[in-house]
C-alpha positions as CSV (number, residue, x, y, z in Angstrom):
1,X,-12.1,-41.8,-31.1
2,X,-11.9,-45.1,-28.7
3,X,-8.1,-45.9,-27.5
4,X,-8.5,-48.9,-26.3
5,X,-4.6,-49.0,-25.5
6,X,-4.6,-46.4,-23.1
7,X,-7.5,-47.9,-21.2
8,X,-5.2,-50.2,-19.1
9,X,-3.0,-47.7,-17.8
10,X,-6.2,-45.1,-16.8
11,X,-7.5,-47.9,-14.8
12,X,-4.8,-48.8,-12.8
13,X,-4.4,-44.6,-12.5
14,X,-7.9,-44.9,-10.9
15,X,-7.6,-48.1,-8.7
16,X,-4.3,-46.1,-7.6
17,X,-4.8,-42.6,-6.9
18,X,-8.5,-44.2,-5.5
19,X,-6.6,-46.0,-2.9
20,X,-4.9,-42.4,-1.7
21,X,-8.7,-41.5,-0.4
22,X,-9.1,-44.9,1.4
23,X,-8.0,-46.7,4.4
24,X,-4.3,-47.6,4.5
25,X,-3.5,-50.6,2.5
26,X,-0.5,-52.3,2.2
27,X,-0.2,-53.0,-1.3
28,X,3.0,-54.3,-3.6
29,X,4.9,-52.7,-5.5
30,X,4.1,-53.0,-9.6
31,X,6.9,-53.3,-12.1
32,X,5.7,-52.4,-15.5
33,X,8.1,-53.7,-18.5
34,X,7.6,-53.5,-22.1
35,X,10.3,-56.7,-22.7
36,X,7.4,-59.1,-20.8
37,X,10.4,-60.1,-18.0
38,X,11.4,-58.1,-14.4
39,X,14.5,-57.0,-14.4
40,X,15.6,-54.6,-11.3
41,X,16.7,-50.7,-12.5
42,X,20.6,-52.0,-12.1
43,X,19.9,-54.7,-14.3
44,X,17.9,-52.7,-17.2
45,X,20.3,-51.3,-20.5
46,X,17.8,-48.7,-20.7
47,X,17.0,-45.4,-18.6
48,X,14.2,-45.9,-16.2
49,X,11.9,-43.5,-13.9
50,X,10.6,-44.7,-10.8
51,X,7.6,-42.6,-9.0
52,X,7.2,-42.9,-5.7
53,X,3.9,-42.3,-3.7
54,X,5.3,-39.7,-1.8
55,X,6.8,-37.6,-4.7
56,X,3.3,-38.3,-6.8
57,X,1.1,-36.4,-3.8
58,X,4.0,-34.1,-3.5
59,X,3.7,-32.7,-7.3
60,X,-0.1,-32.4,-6.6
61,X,-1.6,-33.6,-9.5
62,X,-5.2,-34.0,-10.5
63,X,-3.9,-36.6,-13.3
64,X,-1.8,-38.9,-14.9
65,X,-0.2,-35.5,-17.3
66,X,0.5,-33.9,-13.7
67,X,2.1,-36.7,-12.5
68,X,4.5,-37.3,-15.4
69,X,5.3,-33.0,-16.0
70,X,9.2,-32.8,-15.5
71,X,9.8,-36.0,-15.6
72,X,13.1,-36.9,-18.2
73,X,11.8,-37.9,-21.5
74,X,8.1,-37.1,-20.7
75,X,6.5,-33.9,-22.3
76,X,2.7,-33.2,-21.9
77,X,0.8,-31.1,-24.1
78,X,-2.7,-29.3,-23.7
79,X,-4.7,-30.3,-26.2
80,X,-8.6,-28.7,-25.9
81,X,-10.6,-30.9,-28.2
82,X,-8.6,-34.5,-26.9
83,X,-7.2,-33.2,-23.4
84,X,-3.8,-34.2,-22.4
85,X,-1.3,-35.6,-25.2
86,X,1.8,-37.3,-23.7
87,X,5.0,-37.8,-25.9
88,X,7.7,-40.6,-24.1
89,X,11.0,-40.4,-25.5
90,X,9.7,-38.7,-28.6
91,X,7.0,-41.2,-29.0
92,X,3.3,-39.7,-29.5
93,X,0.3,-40.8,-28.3
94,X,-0.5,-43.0,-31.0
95,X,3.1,-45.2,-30.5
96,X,2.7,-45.3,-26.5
97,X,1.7,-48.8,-24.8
């Protein structure tokens, strides 16, 4: 089963966690928004997560599931035949951006 939806985030996953392996690189921060406008954390109605570098190599994950595990709002379940399944705010795989 292709989900095309999901291949955007796995890829900036890889350019991302890629880039912990190689030389330093100064690189800029990425806001990702699902209203299509930035807006700082102060300024967004809703309840935001920010994961910093430090705290992602600090939980020691081997993926994306690893890095999210405790996170508010953010369960991860094991599934053997499809891997990882993440639910956001009650939201299943199949309703995630």
């Amino acid at each position: 089963m292709a989900l095309p939806h999901l291949r955007p985030i796995t890829l900036s996953l890889l350019v991302a966690f890629s880039a912990a392996h190689a030389d330093d690189t100064a690189l800029s921060a990425v806001n990702v928004t699902a209203k299509g406008y930035s807006a700082s954390d102060l300024e967004t109605p809703i309840s935001t997560s920010t994961l910093e570098r430090e705290e992602i190599a600090r939980r020691g994950g081997q993926n994306l599931g690893d890095a999210l595990r405790g996170e508010p709002g953010v369960a991860i379940s094991n599934d053997s035949a499809q891997g990882q399944n993440p639910t956001l705010r009650g939201l299943g795989k199949d309703s995630i951006v």
